[in-house]
PyMOL Python script that loads the backbone (N, CA, C, O; Angstrom):
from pymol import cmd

cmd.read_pdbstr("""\
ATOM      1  N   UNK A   1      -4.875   1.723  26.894  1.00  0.00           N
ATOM      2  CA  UNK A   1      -3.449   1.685  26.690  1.00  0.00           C
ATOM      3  C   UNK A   1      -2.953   3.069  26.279  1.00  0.00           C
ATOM      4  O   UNK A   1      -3.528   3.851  25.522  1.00  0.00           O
ATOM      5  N   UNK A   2      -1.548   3.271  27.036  1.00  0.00           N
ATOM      6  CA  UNK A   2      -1.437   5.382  26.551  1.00  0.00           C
ATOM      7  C   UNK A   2      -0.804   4.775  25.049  1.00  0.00           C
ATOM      8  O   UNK A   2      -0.523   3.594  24.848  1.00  0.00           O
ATOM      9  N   UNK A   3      -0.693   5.643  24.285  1.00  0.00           N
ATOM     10  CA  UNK A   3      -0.243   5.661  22.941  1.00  0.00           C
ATOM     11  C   UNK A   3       1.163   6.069  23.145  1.00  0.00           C
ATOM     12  O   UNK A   3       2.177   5.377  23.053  1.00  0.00           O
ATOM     13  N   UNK A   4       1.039   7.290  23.433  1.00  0.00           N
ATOM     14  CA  UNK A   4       2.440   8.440  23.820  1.00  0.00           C
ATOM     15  C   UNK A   4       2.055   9.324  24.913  1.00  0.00           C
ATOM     16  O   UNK A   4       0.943   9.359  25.440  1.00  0.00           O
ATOM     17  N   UNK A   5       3.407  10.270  25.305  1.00  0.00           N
ATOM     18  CA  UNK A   5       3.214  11.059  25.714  1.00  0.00           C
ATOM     19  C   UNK A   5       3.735  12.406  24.899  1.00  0.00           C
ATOM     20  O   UNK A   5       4.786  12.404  24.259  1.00  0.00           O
ATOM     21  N   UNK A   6       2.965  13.420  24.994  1.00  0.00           N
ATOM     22  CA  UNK A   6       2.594  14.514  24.015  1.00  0.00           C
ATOM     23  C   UNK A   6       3.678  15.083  24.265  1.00  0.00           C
ATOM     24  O   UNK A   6       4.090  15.003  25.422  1.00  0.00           O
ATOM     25  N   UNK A   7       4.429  15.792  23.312  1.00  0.00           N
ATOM     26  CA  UNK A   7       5.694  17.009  23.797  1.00  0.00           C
ATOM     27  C   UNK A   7       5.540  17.722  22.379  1.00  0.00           C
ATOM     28  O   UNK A   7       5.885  17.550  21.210  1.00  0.00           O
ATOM     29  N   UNK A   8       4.749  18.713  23.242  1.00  0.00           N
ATOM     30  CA  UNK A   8       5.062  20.310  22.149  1.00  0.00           C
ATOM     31  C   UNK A   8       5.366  21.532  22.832  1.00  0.00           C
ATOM     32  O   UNK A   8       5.954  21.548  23.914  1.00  0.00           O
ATOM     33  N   UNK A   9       5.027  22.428  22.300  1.00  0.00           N
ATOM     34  CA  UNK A   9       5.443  23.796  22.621  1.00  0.00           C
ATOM     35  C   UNK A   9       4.206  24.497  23.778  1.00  0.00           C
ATOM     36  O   UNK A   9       4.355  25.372  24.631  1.00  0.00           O
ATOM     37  N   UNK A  10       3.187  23.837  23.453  1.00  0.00           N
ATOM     38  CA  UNK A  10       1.997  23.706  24.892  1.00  0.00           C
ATOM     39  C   UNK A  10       2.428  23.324  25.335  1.00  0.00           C
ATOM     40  O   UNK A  10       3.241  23.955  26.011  1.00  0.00           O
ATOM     41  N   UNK A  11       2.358  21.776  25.452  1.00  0.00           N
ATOM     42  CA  UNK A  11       2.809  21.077  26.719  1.00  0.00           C
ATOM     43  C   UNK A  11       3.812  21.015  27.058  1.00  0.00           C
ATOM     44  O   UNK A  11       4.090  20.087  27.817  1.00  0.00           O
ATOM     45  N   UNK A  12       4.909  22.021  26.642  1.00  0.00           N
ATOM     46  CA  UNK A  12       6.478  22.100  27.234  1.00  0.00           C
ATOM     47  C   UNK A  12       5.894  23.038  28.591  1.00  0.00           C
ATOM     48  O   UNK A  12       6.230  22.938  29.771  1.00  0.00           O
ATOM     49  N   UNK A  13       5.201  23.692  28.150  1.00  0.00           N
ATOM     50  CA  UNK A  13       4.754  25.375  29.060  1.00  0.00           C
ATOM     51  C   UNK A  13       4.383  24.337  30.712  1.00  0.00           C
ATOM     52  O   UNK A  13       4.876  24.192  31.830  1.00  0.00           O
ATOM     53  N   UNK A  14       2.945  23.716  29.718  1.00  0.00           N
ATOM     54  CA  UNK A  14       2.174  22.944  31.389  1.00  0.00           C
ATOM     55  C   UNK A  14       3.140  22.276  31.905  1.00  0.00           C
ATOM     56  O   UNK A  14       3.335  22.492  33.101  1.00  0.00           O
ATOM     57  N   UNK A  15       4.181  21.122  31.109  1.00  0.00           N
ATOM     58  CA  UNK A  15       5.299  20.837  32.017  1.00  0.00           C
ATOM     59  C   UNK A  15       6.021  21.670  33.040  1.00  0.00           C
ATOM     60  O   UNK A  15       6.053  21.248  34.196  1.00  0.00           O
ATOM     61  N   UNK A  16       6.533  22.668  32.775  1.00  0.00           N
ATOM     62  CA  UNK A  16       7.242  23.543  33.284  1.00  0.00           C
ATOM     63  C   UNK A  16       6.958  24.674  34.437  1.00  0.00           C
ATOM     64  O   UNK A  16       7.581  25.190  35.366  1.00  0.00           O
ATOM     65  N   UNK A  17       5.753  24.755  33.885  1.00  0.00           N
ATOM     66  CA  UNK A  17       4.772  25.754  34.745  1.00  0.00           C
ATOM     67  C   UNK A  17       3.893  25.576  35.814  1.00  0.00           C
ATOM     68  O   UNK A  17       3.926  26.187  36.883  1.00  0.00           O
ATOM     69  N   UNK A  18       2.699  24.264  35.299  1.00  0.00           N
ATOM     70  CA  UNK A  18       2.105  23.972  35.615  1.00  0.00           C
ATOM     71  C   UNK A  18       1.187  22.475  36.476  1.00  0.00           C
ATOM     72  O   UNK A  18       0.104  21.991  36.804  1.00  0.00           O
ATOM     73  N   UNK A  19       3.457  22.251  36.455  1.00  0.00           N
ATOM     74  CA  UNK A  19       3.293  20.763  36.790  1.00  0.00           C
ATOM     75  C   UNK A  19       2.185  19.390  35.982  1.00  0.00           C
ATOM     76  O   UNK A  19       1.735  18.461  36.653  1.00  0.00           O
ATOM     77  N   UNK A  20       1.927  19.546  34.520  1.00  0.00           N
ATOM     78  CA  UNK A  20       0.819  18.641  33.988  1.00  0.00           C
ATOM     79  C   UNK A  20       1.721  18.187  32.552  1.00  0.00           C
ATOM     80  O   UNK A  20       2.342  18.759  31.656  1.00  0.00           O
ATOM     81  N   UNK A  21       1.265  16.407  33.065  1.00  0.00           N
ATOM     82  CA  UNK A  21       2.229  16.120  31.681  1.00  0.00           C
ATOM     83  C   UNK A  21       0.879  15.504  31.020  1.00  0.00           C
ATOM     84  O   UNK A  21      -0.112  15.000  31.549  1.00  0.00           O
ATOM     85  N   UNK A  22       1.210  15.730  29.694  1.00  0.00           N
ATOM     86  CA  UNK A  22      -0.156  15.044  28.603  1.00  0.00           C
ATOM     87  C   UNK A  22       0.396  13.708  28.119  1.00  0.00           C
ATOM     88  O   UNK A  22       1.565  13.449  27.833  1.00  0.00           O
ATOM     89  N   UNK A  23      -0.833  12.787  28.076  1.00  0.00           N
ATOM     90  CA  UNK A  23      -0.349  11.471  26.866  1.00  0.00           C
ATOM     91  C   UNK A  23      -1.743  11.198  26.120  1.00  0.00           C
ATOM     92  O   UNK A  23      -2.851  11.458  26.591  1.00  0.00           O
ATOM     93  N   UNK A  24      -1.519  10.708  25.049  1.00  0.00           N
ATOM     94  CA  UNK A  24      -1.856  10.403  24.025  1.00  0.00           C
ATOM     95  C   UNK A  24      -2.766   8.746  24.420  1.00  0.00           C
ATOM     96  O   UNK A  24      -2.064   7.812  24.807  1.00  0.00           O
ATOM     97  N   UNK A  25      -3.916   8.589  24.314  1.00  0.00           N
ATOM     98  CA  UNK A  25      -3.901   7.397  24.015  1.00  0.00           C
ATOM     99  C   UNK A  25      -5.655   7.150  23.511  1.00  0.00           C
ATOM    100  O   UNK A  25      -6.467   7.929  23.010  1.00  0.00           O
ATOM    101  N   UNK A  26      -5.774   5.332  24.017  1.00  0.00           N
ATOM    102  CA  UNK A  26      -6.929   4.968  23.052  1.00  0.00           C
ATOM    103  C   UNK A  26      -8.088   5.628  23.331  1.00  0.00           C
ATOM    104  O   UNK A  26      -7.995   6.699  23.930  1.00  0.00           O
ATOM    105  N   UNK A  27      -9.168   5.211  23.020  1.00  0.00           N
ATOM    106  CA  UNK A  27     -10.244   6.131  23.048  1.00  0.00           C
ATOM    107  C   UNK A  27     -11.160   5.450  24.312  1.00  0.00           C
ATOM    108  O   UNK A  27     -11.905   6.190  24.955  1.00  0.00           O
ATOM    109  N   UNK A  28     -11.081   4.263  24.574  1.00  0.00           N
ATOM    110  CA  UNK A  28     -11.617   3.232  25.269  1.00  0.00           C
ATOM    111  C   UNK A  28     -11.405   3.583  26.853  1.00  0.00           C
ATOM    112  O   UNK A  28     -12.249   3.410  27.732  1.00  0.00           O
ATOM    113  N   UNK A  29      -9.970   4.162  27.032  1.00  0.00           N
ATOM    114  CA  UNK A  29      -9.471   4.683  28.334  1.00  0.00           C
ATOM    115  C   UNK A  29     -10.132   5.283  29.272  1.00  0.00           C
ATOM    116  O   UNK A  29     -10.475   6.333  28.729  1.00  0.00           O
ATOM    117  N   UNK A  30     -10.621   5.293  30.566  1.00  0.00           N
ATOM    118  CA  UNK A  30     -10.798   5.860  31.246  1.00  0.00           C
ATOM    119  C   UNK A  30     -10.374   6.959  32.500  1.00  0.00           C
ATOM    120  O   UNK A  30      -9.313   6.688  33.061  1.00  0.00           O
ATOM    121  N   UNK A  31     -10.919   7.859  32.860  1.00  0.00           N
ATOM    122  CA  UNK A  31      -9.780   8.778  34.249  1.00  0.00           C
ATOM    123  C   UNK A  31      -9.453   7.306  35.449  1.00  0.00           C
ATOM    124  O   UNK A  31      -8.423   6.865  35.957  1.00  0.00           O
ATOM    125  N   UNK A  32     -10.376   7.056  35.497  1.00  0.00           N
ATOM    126  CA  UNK A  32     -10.181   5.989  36.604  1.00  0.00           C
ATOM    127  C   UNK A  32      -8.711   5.308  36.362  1.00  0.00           C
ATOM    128  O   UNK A  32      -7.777   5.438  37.154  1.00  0.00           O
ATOM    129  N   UNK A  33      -8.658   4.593  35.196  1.00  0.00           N
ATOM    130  CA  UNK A  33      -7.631   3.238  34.635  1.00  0.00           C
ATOM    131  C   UNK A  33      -6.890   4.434  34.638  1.00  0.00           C
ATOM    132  O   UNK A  33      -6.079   4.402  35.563  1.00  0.00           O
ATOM    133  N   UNK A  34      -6.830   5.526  33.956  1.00  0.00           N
ATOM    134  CA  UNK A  34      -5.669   6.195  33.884  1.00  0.00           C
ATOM    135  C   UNK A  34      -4.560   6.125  35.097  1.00  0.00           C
ATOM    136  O   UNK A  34      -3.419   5.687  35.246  1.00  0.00           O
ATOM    137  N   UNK A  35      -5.553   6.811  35.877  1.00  0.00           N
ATOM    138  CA  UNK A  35      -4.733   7.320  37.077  1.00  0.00           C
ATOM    139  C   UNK A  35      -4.415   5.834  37.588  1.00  0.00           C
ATOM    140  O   UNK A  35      -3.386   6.006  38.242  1.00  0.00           O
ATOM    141  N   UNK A  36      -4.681   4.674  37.642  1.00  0.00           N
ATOM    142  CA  UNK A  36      -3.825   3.393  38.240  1.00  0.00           C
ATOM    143  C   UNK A  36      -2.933   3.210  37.316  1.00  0.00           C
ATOM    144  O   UNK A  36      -1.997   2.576  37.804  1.00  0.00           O
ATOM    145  N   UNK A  37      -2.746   3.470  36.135  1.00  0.00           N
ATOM    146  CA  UNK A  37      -1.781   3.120  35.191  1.00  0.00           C
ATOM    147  C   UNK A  37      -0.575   3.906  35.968  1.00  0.00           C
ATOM    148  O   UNK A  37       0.376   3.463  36.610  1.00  0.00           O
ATOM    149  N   UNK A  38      -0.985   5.261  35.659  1.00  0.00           N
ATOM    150  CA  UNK A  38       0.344   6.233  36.168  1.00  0.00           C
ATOM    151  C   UNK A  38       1.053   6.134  37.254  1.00  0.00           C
ATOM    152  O   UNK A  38       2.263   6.344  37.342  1.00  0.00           O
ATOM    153  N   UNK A  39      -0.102   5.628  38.602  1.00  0.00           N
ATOM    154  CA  UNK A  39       0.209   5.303  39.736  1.00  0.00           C
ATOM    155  C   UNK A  39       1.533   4.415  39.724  1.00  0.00           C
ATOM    156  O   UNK A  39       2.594   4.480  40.345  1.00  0.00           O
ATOM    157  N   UNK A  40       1.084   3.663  38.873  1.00  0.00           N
ATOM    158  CA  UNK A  40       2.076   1.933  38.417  1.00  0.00           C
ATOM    159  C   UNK A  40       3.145   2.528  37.736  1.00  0.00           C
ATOM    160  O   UNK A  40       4.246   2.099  38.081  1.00  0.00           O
ATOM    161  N   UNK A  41       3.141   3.315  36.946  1.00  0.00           N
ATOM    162  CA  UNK A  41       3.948   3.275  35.807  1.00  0.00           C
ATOM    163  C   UNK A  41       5.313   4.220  37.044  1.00  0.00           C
ATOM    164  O   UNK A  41       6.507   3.939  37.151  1.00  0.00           O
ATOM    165  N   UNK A  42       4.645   5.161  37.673  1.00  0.00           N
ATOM    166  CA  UNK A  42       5.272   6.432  38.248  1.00  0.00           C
ATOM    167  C   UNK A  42       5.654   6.718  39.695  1.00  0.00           C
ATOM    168  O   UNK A  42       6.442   7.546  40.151  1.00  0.00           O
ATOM    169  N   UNK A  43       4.658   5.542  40.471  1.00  0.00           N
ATOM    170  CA  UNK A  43       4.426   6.286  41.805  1.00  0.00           C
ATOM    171  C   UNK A  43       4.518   7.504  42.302  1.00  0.00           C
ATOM    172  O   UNK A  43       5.309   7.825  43.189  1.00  0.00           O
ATOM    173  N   UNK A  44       3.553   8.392  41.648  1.00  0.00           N
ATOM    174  CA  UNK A  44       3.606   9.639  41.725  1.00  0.00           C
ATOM    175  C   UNK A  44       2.166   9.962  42.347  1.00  0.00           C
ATOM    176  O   UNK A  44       1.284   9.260  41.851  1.00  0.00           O
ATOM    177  N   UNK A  45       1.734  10.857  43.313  1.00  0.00           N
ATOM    178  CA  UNK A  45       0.602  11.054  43.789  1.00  0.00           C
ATOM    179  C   UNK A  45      -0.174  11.864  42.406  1.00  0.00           C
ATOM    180  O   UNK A  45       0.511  12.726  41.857  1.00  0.00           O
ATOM    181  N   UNK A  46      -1.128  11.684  42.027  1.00  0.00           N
ATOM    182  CA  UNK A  46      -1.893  12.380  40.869  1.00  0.00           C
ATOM    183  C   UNK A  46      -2.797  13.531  41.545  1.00  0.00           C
ATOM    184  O   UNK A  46      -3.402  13.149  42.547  1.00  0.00           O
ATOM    185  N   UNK A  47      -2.991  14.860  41.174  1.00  0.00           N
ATOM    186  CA  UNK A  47      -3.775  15.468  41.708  1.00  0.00           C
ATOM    187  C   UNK A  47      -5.231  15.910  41.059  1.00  0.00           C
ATOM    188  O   UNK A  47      -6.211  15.851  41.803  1.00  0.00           O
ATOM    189  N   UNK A  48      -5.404  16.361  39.666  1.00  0.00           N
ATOM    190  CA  UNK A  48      -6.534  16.136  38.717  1.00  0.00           C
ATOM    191  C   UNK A  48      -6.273  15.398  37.329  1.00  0.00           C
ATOM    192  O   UNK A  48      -5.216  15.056  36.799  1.00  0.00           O
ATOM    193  N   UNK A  49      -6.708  15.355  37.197  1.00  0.00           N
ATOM    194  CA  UNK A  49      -7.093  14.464  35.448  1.00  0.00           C
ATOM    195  C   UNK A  49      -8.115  14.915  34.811  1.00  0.00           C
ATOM    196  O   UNK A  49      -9.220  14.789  35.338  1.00  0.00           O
ATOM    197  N   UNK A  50      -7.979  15.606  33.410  1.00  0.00           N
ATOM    198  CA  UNK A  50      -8.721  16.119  32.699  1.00  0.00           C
ATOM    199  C   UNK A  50      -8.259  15.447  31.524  1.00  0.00           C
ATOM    200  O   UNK A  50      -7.087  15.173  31.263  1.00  0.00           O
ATOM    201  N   UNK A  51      -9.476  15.156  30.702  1.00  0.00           N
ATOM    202  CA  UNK A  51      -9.236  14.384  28.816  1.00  0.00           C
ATOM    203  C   UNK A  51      -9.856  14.912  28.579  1.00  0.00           C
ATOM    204  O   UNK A  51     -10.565  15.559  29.350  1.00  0.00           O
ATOM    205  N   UNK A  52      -9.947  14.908  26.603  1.00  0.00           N
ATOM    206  CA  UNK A  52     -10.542  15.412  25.984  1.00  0.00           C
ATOM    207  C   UNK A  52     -10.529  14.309  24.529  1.00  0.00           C
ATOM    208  O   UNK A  52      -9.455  13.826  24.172  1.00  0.00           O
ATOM    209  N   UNK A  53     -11.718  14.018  23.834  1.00  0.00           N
ATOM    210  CA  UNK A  53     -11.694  12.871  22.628  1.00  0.00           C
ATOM    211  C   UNK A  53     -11.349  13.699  21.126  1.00  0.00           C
ATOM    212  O   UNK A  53     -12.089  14.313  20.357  1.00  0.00           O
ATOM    213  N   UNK A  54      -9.867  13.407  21.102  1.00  0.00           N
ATOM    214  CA  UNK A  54      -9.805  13.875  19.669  1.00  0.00           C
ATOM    215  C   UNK A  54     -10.745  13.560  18.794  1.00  0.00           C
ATOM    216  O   UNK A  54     -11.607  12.767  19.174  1.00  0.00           O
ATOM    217  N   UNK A  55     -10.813  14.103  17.404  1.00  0.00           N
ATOM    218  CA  UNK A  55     -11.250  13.993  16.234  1.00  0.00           C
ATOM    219  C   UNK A  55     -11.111  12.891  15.508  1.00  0.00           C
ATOM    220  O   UNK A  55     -11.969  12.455  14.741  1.00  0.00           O
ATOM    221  N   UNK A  56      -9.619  12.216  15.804  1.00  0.00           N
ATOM    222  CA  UNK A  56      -9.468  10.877  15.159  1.00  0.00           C
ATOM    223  C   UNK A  56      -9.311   9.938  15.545  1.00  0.00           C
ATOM    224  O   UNK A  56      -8.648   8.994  15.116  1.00  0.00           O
ATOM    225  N   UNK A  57     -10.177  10.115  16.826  1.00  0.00           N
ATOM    226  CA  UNK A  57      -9.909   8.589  17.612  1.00  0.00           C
ATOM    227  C   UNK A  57      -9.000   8.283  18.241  1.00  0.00           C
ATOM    228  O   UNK A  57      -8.523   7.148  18.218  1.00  0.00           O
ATOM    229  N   UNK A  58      -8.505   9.369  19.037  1.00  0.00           N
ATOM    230  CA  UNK A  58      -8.057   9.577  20.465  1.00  0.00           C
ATOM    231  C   UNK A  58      -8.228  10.186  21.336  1.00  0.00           C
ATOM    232  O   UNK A  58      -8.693  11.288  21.044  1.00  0.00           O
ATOM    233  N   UNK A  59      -8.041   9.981  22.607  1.00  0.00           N
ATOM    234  CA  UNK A  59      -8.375  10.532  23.713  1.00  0.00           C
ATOM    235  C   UNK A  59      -6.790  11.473  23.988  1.00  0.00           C
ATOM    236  O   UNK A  59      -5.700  11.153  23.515  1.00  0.00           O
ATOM    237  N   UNK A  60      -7.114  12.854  25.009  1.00  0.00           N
ATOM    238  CA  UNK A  60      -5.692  13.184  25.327  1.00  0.00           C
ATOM    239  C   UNK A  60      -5.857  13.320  26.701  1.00  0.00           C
ATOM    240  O   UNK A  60      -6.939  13.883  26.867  1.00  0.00           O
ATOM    241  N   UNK A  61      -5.364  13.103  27.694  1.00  0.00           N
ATOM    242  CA  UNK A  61      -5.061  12.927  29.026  1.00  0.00           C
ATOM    243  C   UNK A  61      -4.408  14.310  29.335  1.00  0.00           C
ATOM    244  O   UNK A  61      -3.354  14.558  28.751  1.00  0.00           O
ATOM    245  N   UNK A  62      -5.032  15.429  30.373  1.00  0.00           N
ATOM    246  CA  UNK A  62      -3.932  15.854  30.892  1.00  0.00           C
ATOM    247  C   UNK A  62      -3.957  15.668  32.272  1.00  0.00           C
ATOM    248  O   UNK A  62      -5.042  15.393  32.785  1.00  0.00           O
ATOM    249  N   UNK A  63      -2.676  15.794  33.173  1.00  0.00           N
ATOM    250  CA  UNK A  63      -2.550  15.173  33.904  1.00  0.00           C
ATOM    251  C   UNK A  63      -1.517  15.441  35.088  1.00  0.00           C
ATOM    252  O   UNK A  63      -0.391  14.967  35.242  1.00  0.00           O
ATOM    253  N   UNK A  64      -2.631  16.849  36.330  1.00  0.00           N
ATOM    254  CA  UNK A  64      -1.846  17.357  37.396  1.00  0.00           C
ATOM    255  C   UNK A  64      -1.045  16.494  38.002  1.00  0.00           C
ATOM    256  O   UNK A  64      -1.584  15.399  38.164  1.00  0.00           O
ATOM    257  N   UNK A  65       0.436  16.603  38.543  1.00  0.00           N
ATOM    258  CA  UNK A  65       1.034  15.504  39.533  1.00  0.00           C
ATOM    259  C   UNK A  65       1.183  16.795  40.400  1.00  0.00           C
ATOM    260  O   UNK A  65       1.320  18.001  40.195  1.00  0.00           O
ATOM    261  N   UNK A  66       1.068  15.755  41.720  1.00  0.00           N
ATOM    262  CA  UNK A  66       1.326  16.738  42.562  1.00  0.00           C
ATOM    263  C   UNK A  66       2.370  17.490  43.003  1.00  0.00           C
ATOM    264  O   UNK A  66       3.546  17.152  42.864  1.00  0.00           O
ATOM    265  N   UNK A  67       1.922  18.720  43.646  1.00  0.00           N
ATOM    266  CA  UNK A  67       2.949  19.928  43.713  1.00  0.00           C
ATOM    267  C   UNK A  67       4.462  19.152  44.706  1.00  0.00           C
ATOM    268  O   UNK A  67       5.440  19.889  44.824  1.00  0.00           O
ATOM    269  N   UNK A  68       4.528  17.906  45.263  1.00  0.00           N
ATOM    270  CA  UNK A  68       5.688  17.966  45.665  1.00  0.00           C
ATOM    271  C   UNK A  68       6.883  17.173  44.830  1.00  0.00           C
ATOM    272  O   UNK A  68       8.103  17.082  44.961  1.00  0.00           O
ATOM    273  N   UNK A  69       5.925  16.658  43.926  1.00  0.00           N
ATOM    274  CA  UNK A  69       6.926  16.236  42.492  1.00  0.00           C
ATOM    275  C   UNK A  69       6.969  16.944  41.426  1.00  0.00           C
ATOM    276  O   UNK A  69       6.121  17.745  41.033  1.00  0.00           O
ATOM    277  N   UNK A  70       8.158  16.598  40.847  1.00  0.00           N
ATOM    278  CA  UNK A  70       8.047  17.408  39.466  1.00  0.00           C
ATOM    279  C   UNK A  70       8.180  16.502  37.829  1.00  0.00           C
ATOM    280  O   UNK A  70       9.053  15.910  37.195  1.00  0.00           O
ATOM    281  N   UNK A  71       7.072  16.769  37.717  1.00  0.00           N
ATOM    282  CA  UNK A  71       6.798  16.454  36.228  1.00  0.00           C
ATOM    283  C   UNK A  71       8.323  16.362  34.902  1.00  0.00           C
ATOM    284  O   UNK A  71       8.581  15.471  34.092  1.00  0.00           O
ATOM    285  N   UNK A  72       8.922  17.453  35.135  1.00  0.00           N
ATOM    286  CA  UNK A  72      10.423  17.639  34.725  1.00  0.00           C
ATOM    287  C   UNK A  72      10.847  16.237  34.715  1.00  0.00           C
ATOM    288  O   UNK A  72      10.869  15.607  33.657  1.00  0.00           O
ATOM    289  N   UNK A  73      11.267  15.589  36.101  1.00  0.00           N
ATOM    290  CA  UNK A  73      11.856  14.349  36.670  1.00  0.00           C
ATOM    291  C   UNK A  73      11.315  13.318  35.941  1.00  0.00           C
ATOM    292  O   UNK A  73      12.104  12.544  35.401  1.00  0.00           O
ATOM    293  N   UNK A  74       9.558  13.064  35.752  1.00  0.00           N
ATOM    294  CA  UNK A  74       9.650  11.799  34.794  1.00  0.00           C
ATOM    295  C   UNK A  74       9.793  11.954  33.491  1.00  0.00           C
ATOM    296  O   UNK A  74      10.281  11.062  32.796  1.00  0.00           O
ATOM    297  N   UNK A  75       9.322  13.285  32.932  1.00  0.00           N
ATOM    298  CA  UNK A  75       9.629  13.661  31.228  1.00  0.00           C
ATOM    299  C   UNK A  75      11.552  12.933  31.093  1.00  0.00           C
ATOM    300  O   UNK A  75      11.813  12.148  30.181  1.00  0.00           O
ATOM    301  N   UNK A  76      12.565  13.327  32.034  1.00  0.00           N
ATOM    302  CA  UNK A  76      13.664  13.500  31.945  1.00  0.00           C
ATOM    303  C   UNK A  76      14.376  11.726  32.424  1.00  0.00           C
ATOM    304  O   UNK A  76      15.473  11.212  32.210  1.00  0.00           O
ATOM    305  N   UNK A  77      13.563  11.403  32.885  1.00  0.00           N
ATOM    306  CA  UNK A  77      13.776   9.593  33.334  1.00  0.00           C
ATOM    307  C   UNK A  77      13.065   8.923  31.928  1.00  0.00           C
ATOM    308  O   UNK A  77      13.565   7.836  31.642  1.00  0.00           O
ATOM    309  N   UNK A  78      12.259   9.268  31.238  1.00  0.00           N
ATOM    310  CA  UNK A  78      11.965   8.854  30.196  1.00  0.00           C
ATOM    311  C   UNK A  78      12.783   8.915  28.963  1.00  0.00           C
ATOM    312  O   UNK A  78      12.596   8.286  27.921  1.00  0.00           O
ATOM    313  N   UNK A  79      13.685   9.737  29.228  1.00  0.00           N
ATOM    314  CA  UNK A  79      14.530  10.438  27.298  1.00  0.00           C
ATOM    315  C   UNK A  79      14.656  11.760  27.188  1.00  0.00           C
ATOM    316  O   UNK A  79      15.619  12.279  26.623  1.00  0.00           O
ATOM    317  N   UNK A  80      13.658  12.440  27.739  1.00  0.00           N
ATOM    318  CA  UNK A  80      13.377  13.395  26.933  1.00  0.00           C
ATOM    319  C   UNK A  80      14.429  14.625  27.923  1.00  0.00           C
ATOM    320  O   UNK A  80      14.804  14.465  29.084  1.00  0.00           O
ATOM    321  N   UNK A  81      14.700  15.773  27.055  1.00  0.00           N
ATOM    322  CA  UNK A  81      15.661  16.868  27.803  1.00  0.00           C
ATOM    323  C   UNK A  81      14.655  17.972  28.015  1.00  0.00           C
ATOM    324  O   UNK A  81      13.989  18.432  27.087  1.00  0.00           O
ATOM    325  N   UNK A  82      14.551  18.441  29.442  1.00  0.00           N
ATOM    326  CA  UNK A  82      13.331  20.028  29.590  1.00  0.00           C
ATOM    327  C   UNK A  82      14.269  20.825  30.074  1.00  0.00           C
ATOM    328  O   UNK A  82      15.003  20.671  31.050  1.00  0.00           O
ATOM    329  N   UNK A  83      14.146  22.070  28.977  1.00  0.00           N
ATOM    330  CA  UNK A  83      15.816  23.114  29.414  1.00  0.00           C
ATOM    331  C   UNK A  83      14.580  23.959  30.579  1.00  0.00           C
ATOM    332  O   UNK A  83      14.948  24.878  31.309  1.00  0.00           O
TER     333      UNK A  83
END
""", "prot")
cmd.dss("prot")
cmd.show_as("cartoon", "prot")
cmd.util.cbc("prot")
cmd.orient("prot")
């Protein structure tokens, strides 16, 4: 299950730059489940998936979409404002 999705001053950059949005979630998660979640959640073609297991018992997802979408578009369908 994702927890969140991450918004800092890193991941404003990979948003913006690098087309990769991060989320937050359980530790249990896999790349596999991930990428059908997002699929579902986004219909967005995914291009890599990289995690890493926090310290306190989370996992962080990051998470190429591909170059003909923009990452901007779901941060900004979600709430959030990317100047």
């Amino acid at each position: 299950m994702i927890k969140k999705i991450i918004i800092s001053t890193k991941t404003y950059n990979l948003i913006k730059y690098s087309n990769i949005i991060t989320f937050k979630s359980q530790i249990e998660l896999d790349k596999k489940n991930m990428k059908k979640i997002i699929k579902k959640l986004f219909g967005y073609k995914i291009e890599k998936i990289n995690s890493l297991i926090g310290n306190k018992g989370y996992k962080k997802f990051f998470i190429k979409i591909d170059k003909h979408y923009s990452v901007s578009e779901i941060i900004s369908n979600l709430g959030f404002k990317i100047v």
